[in-house]
N, C-alpha and C positions, 0 to 999 in steps of 0.2 A: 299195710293193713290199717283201716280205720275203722273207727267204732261209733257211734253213734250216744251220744250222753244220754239221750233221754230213750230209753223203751218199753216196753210192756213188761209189767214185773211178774215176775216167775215164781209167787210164792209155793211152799209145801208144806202142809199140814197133815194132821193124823186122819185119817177117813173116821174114826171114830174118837174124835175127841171128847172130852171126860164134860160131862151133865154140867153146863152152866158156863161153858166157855164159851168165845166168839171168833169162830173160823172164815178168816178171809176167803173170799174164791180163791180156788185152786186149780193149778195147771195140769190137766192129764199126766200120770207118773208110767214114762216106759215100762214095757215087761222086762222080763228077766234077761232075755234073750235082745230085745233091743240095747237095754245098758251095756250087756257084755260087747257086744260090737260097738259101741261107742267106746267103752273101756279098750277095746284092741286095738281103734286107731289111733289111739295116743303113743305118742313115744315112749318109752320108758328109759329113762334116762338118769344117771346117779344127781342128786342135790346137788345146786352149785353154791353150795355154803362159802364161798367165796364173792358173791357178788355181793356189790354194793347197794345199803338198803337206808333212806330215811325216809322217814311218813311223808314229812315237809315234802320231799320232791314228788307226791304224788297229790297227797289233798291238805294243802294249806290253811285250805276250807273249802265248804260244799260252793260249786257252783250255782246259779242264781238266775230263774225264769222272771224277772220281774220279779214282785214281793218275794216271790217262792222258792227255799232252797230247795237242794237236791230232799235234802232230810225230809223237808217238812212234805214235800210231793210223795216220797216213800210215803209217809203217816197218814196222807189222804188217800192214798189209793189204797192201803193194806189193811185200812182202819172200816171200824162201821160207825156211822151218823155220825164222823168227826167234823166238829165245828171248829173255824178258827176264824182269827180276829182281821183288821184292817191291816198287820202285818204278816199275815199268812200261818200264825204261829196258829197251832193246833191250840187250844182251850177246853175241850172236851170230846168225849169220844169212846170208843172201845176197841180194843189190838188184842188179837191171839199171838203169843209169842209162840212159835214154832219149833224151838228150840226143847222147851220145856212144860209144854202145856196150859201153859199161866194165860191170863186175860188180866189185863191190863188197864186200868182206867185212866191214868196220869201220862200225859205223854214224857214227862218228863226222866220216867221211869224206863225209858226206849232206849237202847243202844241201835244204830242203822250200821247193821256189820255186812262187810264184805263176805259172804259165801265163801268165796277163793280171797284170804288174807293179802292184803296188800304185797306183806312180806314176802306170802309163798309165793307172789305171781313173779317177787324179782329175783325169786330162786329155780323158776320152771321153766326159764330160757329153752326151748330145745336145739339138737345140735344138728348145723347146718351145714352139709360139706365138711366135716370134719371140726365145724368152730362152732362155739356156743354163742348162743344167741343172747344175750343178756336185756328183756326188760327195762332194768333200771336204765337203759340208756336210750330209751325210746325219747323221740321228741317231746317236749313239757306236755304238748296239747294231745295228744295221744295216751301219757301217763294219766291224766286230768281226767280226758275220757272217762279212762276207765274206772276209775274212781270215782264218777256220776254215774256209771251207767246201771238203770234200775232195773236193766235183767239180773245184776248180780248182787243186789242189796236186798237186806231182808230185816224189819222192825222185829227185835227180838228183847226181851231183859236185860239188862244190864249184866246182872247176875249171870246169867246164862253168856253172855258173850266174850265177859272176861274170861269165863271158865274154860271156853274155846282158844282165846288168845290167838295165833298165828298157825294153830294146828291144821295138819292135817289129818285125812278120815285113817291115818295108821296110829294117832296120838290123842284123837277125839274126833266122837261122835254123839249126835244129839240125846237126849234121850225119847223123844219125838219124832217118827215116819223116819225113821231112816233111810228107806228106800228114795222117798221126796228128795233129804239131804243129797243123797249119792248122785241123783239125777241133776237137783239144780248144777252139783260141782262139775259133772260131765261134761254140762250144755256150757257151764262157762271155761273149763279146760278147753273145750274142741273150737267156741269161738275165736279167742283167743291163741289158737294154736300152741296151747303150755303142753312141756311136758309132765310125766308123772313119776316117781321114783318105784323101785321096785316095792318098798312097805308100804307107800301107797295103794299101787296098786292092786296087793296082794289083799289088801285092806276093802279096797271097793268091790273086788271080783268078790268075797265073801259073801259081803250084804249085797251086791247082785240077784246071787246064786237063790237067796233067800227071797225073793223081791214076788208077786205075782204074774203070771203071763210069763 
């Protein structure tokens, strides 16, 4: 399986976000009935709280288009009228954090967080013939991957993403479009073939159930 670093990013947003914010385009959010069948062909599979996890072996640092890291490409594409300099650094602009409602004027003020936490993805190995798959031991450039890749990156607060930390949606969820959250985590469980734990899942079938369509 390979991945592709750079793709069309996938933000979600609240359909009605609050008088005076600034909502990136947004990706159609499945109905209730397409999630649930995404959620069914995941595996469900107990945590593998035994694999092995450092940041370091997956993003050292962001990848690099020329000038433009991974980052700073999140912030022009999720951003509106973002200007940046002769080093591709964002200098002005405006971001709707997704997470929490906020608009954002300061890039600096931006965490670029994984959807599916680095961590949880080298705990979502699924099992293969009887043996578990383990992530963390994917080839460097495959790790890298995915930790570029701008379907699963989303500019969000700072604030709001420590709060999230490595969780998942059985241990936090946004307080913004949840339905959106639940969908970006789907689209990036099923590309990546991860599995899902039972409170996970038990946790997205929920806000499925609640979802439109």
């Amino acid at each position: 399986m390979t991945a592709s670093a750079v793709l069309a990013g996938c933000q979600f947003v609240s359909p009605t976000a609050p008088s005076g914010t600034v909502p990136p385009p947004t990706v159609p959010v499945p109905g209730a009935g397409a999630l649930a069948e995404q959620l069914a062909a995941l595996q469900v599979a107990q945590e593998d709280t035994g694999a092995h996890y450092d940041r370091d072996d997956w993003l050292p640092q962001w990848s690099r288009s020329g000038e433009c890291s991974t980052r700073e490409t999140v912030l022009q594409q999720q951003g509106r009228n973002v200007v940046v300099n002769g080093k591709c650094a964002s200098t002005s602009g405006e971001w709707y954090s997704s997470y929490d409602g906020v608009t954002v004027t300061d890039a600096s003020k931006l965490d670029i967080d994984h959807i599916v936490p680095l961590a949880e993805v080298a705990r979502s190995g699924p099992i293969v013939d009887g043996r578990r798959q383990r992530p963390g031991s994917w080839p460097e450039e495959q790790r890298r991957a995915y930790a570029n890749d701008i379907e699963g990156l989303v500019a969000v607060t700072s604030s709001s993403n420590r709060s999230k930390s490595d969780d998942d949606p059985a241990r936090w969820l946004p307080d913004q479009d949840r339905c959106g959250y639940i969908a970006a985590w789907l689209r990036v469980k099923t590309k990546y073939q991860l599995s899902v734990d039972q409170a996970e899942h038990d946790a997205i079938a929920s806000i499925a159930s609640t979802c439109p369509g």
